[in-house]
C-alpha positions as CSV (number, residue, x, y, z in Angstrom):
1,X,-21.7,-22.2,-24.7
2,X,-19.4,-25.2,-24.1
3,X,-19.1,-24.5,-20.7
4,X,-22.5,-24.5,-20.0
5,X,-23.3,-27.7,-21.9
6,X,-20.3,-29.4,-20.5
7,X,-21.9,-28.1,-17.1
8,X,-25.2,-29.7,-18.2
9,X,-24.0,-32.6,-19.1
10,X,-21.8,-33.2,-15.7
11,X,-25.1,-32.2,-13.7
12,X,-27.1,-35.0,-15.0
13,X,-24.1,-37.7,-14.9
14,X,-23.6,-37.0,-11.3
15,X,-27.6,-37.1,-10.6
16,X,-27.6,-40.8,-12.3
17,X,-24.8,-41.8,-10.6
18,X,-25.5,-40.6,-6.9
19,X,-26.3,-43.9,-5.6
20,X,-22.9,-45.0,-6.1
21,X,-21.1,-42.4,-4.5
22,X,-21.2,-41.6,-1.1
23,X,-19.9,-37.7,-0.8
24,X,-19.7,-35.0,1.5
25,X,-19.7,-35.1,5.0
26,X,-21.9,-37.7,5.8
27,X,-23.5,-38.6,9.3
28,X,-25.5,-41.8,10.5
29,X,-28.8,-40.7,9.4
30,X,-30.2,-44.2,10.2
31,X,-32.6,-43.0,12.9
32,X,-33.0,-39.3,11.6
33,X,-36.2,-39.7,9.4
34,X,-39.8,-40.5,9.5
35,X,-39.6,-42.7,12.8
36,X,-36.3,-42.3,14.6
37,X,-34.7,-44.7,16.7
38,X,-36.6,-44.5,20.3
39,X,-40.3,-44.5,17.9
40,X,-40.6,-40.3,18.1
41,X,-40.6,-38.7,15.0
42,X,-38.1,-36.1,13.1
43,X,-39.3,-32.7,13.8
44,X,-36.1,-31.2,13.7
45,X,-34.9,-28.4,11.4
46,X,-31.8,-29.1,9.0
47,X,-29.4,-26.2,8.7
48,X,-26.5,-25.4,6.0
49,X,-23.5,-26.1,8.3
50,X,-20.6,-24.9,5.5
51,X,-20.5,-23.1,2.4
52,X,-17.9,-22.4,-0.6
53,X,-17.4,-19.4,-0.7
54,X,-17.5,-18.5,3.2
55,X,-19.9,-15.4,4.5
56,X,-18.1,-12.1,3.2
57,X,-15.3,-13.9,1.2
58,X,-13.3,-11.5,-0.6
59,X,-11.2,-12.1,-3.8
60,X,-12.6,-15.1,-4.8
61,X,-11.7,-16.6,-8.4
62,X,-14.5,-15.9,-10.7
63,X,-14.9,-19.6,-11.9
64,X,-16.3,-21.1,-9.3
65,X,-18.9,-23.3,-8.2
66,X,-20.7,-22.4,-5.2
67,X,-21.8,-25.4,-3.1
68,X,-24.0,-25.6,0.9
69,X,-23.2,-28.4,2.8
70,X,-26.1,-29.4,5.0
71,X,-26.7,-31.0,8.7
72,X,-28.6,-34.1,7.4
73,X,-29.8,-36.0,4.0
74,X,-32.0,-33.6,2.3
75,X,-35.0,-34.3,-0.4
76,X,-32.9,-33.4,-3.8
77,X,-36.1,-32.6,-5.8
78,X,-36.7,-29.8,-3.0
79,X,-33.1,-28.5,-2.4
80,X,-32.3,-28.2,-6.6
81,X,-34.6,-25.3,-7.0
82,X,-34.1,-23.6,-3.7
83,X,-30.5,-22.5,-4.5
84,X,-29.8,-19.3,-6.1
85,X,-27.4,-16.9,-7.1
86,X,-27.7,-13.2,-7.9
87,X,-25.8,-9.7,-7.7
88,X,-26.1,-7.9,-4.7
89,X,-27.9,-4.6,-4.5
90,X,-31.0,-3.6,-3.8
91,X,-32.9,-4.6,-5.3
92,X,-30.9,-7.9,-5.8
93,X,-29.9,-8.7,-9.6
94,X,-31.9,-11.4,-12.1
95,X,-31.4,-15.3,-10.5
96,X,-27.7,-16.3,-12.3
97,X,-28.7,-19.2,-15.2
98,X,-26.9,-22.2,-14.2
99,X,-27.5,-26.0,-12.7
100,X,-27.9,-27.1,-8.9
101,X,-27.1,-31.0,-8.1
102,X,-27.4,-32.7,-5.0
103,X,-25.1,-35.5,-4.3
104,X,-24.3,-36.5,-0.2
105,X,-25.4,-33.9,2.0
106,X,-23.6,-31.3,-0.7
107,X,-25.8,-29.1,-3.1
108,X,-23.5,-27.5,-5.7
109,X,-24.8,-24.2,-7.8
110,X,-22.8,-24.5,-11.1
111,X,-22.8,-21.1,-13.1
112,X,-23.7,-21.2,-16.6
113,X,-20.7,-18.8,-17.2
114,X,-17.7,-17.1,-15.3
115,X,-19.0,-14.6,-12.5
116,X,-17.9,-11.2,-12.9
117,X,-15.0,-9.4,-12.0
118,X,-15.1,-7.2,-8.9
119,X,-18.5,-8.1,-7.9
120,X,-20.5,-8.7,-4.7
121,X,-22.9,-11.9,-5.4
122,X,-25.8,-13.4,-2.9
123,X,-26.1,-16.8,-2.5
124,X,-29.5,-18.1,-1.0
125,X,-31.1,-21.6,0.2
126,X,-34.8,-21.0,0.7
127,X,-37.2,-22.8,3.4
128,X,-38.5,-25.0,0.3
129,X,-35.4,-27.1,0.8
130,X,-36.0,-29.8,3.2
131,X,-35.2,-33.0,4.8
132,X,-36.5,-36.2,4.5
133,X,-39.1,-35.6,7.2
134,X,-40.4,-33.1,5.9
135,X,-38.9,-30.4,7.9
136,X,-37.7,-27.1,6.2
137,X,-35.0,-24.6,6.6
138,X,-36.0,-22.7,9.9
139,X,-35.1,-19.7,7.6
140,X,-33.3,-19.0,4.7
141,X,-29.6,-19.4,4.6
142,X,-27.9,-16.2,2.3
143,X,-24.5,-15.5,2.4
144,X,-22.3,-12.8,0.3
145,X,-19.2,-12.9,-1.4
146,X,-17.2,-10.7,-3.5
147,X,-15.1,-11.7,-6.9
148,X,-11.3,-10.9,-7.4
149,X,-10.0,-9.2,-10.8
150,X,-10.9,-12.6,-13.0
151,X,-7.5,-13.6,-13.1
152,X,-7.2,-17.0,-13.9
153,X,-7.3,-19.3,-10.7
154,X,-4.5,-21.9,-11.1
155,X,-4.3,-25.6,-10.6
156,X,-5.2,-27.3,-7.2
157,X,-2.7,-29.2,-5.0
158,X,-2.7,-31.9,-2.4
159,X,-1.2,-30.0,0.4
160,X,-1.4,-32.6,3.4
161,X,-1.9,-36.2,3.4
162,X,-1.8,-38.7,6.4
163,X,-0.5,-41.2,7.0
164,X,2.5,-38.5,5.2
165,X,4.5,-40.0,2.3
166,X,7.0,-42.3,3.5
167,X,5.0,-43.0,6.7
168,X,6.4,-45.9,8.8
169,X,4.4,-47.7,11.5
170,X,1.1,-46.5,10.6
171,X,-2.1,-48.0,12.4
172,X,-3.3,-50.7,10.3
173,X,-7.1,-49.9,11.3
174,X,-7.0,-46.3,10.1
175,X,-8.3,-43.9,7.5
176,X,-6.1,-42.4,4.1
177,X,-6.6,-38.3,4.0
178,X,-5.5,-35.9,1.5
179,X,-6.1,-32.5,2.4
180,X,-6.4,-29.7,-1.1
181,X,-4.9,-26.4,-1.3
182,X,-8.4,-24.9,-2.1
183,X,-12.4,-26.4,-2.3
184,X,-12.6,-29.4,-4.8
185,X,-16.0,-30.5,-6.6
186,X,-17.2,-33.0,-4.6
187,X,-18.7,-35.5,-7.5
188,X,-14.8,-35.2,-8.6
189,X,-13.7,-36.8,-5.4
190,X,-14.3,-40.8,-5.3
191,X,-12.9,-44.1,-5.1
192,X,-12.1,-43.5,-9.3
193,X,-10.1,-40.8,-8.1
194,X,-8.8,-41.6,-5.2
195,X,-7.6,-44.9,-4.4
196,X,-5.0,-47.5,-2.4
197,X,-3.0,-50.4,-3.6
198,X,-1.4,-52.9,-1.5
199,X,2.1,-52.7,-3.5
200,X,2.0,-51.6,-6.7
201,X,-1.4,-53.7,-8.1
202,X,-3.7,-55.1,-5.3
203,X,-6.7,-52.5,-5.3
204,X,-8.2,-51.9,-2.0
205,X,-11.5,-51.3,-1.3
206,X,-13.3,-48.7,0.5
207,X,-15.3,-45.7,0.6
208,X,-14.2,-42.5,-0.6
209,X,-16.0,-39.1,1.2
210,X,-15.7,-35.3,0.8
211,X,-15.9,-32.8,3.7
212,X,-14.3,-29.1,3.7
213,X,-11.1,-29.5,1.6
214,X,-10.1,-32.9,3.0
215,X,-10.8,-36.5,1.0
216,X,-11.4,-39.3,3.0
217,X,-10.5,-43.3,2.5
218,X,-11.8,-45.6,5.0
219,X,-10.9,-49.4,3.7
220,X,-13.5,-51.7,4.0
221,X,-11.6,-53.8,6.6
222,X,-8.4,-53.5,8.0
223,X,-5.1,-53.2,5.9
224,X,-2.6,-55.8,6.2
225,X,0.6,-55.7,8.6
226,X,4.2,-54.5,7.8
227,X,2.8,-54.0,4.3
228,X,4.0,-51.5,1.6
229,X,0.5,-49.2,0.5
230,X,0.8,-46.3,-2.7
231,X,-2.2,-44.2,-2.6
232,X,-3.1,-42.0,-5.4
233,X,-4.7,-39.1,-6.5
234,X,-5.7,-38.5,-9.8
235,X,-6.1,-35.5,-12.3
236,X,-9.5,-36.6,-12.6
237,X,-10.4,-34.4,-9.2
238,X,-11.2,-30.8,-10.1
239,X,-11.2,-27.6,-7.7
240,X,-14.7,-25.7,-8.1
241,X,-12.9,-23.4,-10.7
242,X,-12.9,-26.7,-12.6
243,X,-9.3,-26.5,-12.9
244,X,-7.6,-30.7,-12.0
245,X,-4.7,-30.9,-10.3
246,X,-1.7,-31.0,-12.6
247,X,-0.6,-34.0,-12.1
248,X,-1.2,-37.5,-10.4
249,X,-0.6,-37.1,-6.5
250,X,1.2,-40.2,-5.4
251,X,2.3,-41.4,-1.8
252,X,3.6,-44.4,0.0
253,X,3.3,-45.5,3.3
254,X,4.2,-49.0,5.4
255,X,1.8,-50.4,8.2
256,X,3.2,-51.4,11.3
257,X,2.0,-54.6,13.6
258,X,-0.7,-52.3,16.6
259,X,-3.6,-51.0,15.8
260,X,-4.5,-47.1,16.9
261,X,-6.2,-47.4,20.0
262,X,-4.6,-43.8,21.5
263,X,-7.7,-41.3,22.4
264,X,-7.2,-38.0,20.2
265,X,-6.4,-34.6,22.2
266,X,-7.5,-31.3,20.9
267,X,-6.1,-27.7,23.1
268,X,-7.2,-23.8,21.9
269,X,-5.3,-22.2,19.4
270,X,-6.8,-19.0,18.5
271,X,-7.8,-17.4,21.0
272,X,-6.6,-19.5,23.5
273,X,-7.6,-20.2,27.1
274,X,-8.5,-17.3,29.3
275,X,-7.9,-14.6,26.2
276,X,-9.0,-10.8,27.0
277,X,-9.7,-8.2,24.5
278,X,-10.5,-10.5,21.5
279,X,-11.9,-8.8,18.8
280,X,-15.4,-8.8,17.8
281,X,-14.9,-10.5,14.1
282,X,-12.4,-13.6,15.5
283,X,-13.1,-17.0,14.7
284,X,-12.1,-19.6,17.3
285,X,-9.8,-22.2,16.2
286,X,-8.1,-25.5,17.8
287,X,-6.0,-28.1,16.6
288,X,-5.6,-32.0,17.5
289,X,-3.3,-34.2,18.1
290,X,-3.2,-36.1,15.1
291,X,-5.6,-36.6,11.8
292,X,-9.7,-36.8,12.7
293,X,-12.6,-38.3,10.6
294,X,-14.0,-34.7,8.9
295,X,-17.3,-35.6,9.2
296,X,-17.3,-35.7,12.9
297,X,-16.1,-32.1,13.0
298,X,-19.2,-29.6,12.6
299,X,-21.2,-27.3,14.3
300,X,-22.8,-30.5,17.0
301,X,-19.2,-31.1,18.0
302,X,-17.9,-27.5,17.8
303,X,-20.1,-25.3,19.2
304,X,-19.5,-21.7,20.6
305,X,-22.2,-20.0,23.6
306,X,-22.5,-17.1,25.6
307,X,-23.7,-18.6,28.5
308,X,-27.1,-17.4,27.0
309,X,-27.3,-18.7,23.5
310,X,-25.3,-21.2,21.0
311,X,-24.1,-18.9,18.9
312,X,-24.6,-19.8,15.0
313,X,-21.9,-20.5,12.8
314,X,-19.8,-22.6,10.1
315,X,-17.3,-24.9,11.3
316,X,-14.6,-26.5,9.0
317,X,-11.5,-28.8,9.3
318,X,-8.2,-28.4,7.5
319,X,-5.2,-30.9,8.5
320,X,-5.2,-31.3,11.8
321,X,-7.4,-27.4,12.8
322,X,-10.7,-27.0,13.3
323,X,-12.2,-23.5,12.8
324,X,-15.4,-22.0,13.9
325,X,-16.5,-19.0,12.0
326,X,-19.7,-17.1,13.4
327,X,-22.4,-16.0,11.3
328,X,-22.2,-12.5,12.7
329,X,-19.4,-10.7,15.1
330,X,-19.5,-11.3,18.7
331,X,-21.2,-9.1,21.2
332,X,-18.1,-6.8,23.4
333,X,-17.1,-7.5,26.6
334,X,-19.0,-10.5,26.6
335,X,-17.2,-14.2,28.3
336,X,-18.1,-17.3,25.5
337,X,-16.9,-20.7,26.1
338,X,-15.8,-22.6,23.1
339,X,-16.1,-26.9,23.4
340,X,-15.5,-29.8,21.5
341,X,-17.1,-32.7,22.3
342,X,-16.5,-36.5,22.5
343,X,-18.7,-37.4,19.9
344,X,-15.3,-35.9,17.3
345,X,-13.3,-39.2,16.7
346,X,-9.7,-39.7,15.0
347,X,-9.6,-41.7,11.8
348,X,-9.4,-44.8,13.5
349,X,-12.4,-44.1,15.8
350,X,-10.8,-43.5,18.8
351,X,-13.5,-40.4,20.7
352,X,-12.0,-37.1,22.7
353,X,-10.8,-38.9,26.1
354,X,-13.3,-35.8,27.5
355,X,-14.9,-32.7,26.7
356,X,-12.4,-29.9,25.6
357,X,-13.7,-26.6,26.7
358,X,-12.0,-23.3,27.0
359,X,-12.8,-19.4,27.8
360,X,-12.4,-16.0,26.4
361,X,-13.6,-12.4,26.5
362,X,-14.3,-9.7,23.7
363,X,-13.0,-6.4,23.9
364,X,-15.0,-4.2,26.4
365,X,-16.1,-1.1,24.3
366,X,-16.2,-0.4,20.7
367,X,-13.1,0.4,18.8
368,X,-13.0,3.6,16.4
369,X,-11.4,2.8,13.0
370,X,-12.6,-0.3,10.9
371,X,-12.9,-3.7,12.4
372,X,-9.6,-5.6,12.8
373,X,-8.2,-7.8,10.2
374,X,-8.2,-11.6,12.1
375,X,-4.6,-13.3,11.4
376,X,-6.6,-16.5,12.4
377,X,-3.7,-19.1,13.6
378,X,-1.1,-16.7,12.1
379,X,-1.6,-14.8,15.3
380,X,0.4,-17.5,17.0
381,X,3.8,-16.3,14.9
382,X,6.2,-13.2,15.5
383,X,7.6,-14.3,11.8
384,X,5.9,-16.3,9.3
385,X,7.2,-16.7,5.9
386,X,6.6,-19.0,2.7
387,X,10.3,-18.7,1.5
388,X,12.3,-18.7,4.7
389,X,14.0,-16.8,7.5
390,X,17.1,-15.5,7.8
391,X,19.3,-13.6,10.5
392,X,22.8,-12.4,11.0
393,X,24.4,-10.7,14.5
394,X,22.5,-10.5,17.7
395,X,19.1,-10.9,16.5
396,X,16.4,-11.9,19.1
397,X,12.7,-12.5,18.7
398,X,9.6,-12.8,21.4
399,X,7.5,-15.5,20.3
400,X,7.1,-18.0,17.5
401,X,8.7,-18.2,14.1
402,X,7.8,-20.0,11.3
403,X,8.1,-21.1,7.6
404,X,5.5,-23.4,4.9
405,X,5.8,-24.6,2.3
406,X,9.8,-24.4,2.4
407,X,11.3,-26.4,4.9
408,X,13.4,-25.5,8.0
409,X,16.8,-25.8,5.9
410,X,15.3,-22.3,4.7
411,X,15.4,-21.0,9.0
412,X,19.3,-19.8,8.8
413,X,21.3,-18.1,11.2
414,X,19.5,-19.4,14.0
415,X,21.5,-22.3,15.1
416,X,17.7,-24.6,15.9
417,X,18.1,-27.0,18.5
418,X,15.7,-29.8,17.4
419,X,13.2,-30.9,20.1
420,X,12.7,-34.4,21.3
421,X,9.2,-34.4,20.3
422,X,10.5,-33.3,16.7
423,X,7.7,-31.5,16.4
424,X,9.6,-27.9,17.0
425,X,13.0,-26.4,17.4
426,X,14.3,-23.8,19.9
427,X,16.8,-20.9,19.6
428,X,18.8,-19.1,21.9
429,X,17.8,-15.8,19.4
430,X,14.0,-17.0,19.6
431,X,12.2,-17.1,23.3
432,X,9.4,-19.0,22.0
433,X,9.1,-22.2,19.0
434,X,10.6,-22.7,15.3
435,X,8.1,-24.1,13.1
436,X,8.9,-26.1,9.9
437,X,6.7,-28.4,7.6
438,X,9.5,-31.0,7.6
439,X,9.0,-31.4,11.3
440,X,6.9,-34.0,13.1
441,X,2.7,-34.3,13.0
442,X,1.0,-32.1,14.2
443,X,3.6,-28.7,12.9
444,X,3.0,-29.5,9.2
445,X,-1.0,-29.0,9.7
446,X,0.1,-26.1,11.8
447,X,1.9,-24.5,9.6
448,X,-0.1,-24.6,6.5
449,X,-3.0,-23.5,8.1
450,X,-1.1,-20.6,9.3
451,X,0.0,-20.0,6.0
452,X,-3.6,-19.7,4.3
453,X,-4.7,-17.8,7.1
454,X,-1.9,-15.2,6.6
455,X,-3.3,-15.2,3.2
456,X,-6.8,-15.0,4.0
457,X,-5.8,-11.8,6.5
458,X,-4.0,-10.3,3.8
459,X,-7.1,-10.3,1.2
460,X,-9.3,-9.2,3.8
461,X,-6.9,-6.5,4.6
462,X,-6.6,-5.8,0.9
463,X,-10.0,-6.1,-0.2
464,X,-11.4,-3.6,2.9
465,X,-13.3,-0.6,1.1
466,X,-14.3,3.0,1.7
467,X,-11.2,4.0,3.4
468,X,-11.4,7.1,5.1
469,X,-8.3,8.8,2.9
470,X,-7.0,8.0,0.1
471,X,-3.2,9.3,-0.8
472,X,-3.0,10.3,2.4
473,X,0.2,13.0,2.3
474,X,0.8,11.7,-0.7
475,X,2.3,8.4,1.1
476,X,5.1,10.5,2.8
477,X,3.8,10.2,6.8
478,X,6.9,12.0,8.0
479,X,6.3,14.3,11.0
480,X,2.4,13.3,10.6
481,X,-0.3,12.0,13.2
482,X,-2.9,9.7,12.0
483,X,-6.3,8.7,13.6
484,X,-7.6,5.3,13.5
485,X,-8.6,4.5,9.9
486,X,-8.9,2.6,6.7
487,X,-6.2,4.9,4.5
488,X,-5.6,3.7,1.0
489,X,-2.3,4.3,-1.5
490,X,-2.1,3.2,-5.1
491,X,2.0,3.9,-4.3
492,X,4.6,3.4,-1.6
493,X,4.2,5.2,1.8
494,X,7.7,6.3,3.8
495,X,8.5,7.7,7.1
496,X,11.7,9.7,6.1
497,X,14.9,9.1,8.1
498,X,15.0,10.8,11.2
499,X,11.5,11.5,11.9
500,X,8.9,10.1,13.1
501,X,4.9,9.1,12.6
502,X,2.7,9.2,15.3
503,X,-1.0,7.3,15.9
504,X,-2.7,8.6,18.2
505,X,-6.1,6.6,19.3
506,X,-7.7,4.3,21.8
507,X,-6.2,0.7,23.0
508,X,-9.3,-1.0,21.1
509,X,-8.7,1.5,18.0
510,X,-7.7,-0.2,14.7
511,X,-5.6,1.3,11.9
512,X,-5.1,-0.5,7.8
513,X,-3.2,0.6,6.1
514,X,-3.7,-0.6,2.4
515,X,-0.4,-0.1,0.2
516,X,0.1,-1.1,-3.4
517,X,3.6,-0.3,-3.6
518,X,6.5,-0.6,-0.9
519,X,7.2,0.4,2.8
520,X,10.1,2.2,3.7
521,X,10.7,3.1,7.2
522,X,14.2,4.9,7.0
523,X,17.0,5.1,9.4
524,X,16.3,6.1,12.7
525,X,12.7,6.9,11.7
526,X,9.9,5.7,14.3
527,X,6.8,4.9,14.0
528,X,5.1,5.8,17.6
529,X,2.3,5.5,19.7
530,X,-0.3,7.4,21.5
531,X,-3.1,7.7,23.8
532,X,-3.2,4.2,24.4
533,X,-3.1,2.7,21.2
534,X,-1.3,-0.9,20.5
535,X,0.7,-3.0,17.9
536,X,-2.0,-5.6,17.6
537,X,-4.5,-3.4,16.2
538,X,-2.5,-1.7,13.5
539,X,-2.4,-3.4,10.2
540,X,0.0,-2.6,7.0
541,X,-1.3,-4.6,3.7
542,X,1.6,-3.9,1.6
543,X,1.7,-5.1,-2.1
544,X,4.6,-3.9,-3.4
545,X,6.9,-5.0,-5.8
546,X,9.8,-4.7,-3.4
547,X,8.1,-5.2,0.0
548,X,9.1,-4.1,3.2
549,X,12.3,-1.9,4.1
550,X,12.7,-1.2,7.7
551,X,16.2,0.6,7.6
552,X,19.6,0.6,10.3
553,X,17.9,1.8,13.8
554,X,14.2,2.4,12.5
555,X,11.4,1.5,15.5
556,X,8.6,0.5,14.0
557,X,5.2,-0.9,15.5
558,X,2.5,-3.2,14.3
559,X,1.6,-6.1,12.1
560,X,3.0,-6.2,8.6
561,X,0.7,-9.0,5.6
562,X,3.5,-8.3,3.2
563,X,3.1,-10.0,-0.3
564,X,6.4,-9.3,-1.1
565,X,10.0,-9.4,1.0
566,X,10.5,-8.2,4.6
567,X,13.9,-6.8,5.4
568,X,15.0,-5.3,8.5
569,X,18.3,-4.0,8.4
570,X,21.0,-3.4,11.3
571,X,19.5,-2.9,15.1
572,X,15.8,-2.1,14.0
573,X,13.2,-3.1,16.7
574,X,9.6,-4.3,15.8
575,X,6.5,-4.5,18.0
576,X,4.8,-6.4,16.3
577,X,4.1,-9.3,13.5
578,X,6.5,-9.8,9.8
579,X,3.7,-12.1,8.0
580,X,5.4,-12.5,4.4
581,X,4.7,-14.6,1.5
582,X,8.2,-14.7,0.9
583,X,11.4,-14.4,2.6
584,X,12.3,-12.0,6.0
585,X,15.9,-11.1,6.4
586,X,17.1,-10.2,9.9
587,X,20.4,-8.1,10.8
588,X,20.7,-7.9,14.6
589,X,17.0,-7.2,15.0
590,X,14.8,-7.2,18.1
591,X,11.2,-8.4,17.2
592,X,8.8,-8.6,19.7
593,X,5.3,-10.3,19.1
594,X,2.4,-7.9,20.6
């Protein structure tokens, strides 16, 4: 009862005080009602460009808010009671009591109680919500979700700011972002909450906006020169769980004497230029050169086609990444071509020098087995780790390695070779780059994004249901062959010293393995291929207490989302990925990215 009438209560405050915030992603709407700039009217359809939770989240925390983020200024009377929640099923549960508010371009659904536990919910926008004009919905927006066990969700974080703490030389015309760990209310995010001093007392003015999980500041007029700024922010901002961050986030910075002037690049990450075989449920990713203004990151600037057809989607930004997530997988062996356009600015203002547009292809026939799990920009690492990376005798690796949020003091054995650029370090064990969050912008943005989207693989991995065998051989593969497959173990799985576990499918085939206790892969054990079938598509979700044990000489193949350790003892060879959300040990190991 308190939570709803606290909820009540925060509904209406943020209602009276719209007008003097200014949230969400926000666009020029100056010309988009009624009569628009050239005299025509506004016959265009808005459209729900984001929502919290994404399409098909799995495992999300059970007290949430759920908010739709929309293409243009919409009528609030009309969009408050077009937003629902229910249980899916058919037919779809009672509409969830609760209150809707409107504030920006961002309606937020606040639940009266806690969602339930394991539970698939549909959220809906109906054609009654409409613009300014007049126009509606073309259809309605629903998306689905699913809830984790209701463990409690813990406090938020500031995960990324720019300028970074203890900036020097910063662009005195420029922006303040702090980029969260997870989705933030938006009525918690304003200039109460977040704010800039000149020094230690000197407010500065400026307006305070709210798009994906990155909080703006754009002064008012530009800062002063080779002058000391602390921004803050404050315990007052709340995730959509409701839960503040623990603490005050505080961070200095020091202007230089130039203004930022320097177009922005952008270039592919995932998939990159020219890409074959992609699979049919990838998102396509790319990341810039330095810090842009969110709201000029959306589905006008970041658009994905067939050649056909724009193909319809959500697009967010994270640090320095922007992601496009379709609405529904791609067609196979189709070519799309991904751009972002010159109308996405940095925080200074400074447009694309050009048009950034890039190719790929999607896999030419159907695979057998479940669809694959998408590593999104974790795809780009051989090893990534949260807790570091370590390696004794001849160890070499093909392809990137990487750790977040420990720092590269946590990459040992490697003797790294700092680059010029300081934005990576080489190795003669490691034939591509060494990634740390203590390196130079833009490798912290890379790396935490590659980081959540190593944990966003691993939930989806986790959370995939109606396997096709459960306690498959009890979890002992030894001497077995295996079809593509969802297979499911409440215990360990081990392929027993000396033998050897074969899968046997297509190149496009996909295997998941979903493990709540530990892999063991013993000595001289292998874990082979056949008929065509590759690393990339073979998944291991392992949960275990322990984690991963490749032992002396094992051969193993695939990509490991290990929630636990990864160690890999004395001349074992991988083909494949060691995603851990911990630490990967290394003895004289050959690990080669697929």
């Amino acid at each position: 009862m308190k939570r709803s009438i606290a909820r009540y209560v925060y509904a209406l405050v943020v209602l009276m005080f719209t007008g003097f915030f200014i949230l969400g992603c926000g666009e020029d709407n100056s010309t988009g009602h009624g009569e628009g700039g050239d005299g025509t009217s506004d016959s265009i359809s808005p459209t729900v460009t984001r929502s919290y939770p994404v399409p098909d989240a799995p495992g999300v925390p059970v007290g949430i808010s759920l908010t739709a983020t929309f293409s243009e200024e919409m009528d609030s009377m009309l969009v408050i009671p077009s937003f629902t929640v229910q249980k899916s099923g058919l037919p779809l549960g009672p509409e969830l009591p609760g209150q809707v508010t409107y504030t920006g371009l961002i309606a937020t659904f606040n639940p009266d109680n806690d969602l339930d536990a394991n539970t698939e919910y549909t959220a809906t926008i109906t054609t009654d919500a409409k613009d300014l004009a007049g126009n509606a919905l073309a259809s309605n927006r629903v998306w689905t979700f699913s809830t984790d066990e209701g463990l409690v969700d813990g406090n938020p974080t500031v995960i990324l700011t720019d300028p970074a703490d203890l900036g020097e030389e910063v662009a005195f015309n420029r922006a303040v972002t702090a980029t969260f760990s997870e989705a933030m209310h938006p009525g918690t995010v304003n200039d109460v909450t977040f704010t800039l001093h000149n020094g230690a007392s000197l407010h500065v003015p400026g307006l305070v906006t709210y798009a994906g999980s990155i909080a703006t500041l754009t002064p008012t007029s530009d800062l002063d020169i080779n002058t000391e700024y602390t921004a803050t922010i404050s315990t007052g901002a709340e995730a959509l769980t409701g839960n503040a961050l623990a603490s005050d986030y505080v961070w200095t910075f020091t202007t230089g004497a130039t203004s930022d002037v320097t177009a922005p690049t952008v270039a592919p990450n995932s998939p990159l230029d020219l890409a074959v075989d992609v699979a049919l449920n990838k998102s396509v990713s790319a990341i810039f050169s330095e810090s842009m203004e969110p709201a000029t990151i959306d589905d006008l600037t970041f658009t994905l086609d067939d050649g056909v057809a724009v193909v319809p989607g959500v697009v967010t930004y994270v640090g320095m990444i922007a992601t496009f997530n379709p609405d529904n997988d791609l067609a196979a062996g189709t070519d799309y071509t991904a751009t972002m356009t010159t109308d996405a600015t940095d925080l200074a203002g400074n447009p694309l020098a050009s048009d950034e547009v890039w190719t790929f292809t999607t896999i030419t026939e159907l695979a057998q087995g479940p669809l694959p799990v998408d590593l999104g920009s974790a795809e780009d690492f051989a090893i990534l780790s949260k807790s570091g990376i370590s390696t004794t005798g001849t160890t070499f690796i093909t392809g990137n390695i990487g750790v977040n949020p420990i720092t590269s003091t946590a990459i040992t054995g490697f003797g790294l070779i700092l680059d010029s650029s300081n934005t990576f370090a080489t190795s003669t064990l490691v034939s591509g780059r060494v990634y740390a969050p203590d390196y130079a912008v833009p490798t912290p943005a890379k790396t935490v994004t590659a980081i959540n989207d190593l944990h966003t693989a691993y939930v989806d991995a986790a959370g995939r249901t109606s396997p096709d065998a459960t306690e498959l051989y009890a979890g002992d593969l030894s001497g077995q062959t295996i079809a593509p497959g969802l297979y499911k173990w409440s215990t360990g799985v081990l392929v027993a010293s000396g033998t050897t576990v074969t899968l046997s499918g297509g190149a496009n085939d996909v295997w998941i393995f979903q493990l709540a206790g530990d892999l063991t892969v013993g000595t001289n054990a292998i874990v082979a291929l056949d008929g065509g079938a590759q690393a990339k598509n073979i998944f291991w979700q392992v949960g275990g207490g322990t984690g991963v044990t490749l032992e002396t000489d094992a051969q193993f193949k695939g990509i490991v989302l290990a929630a636990k350790a990864i160690e890999i003892k004395d001349r074992a060879a991988v083909i494949g990925r060691m995603l851990a959300e911990t630490q990967v040990t290394l003895i004289a190991n050959a690990i080669t990215q697929p």
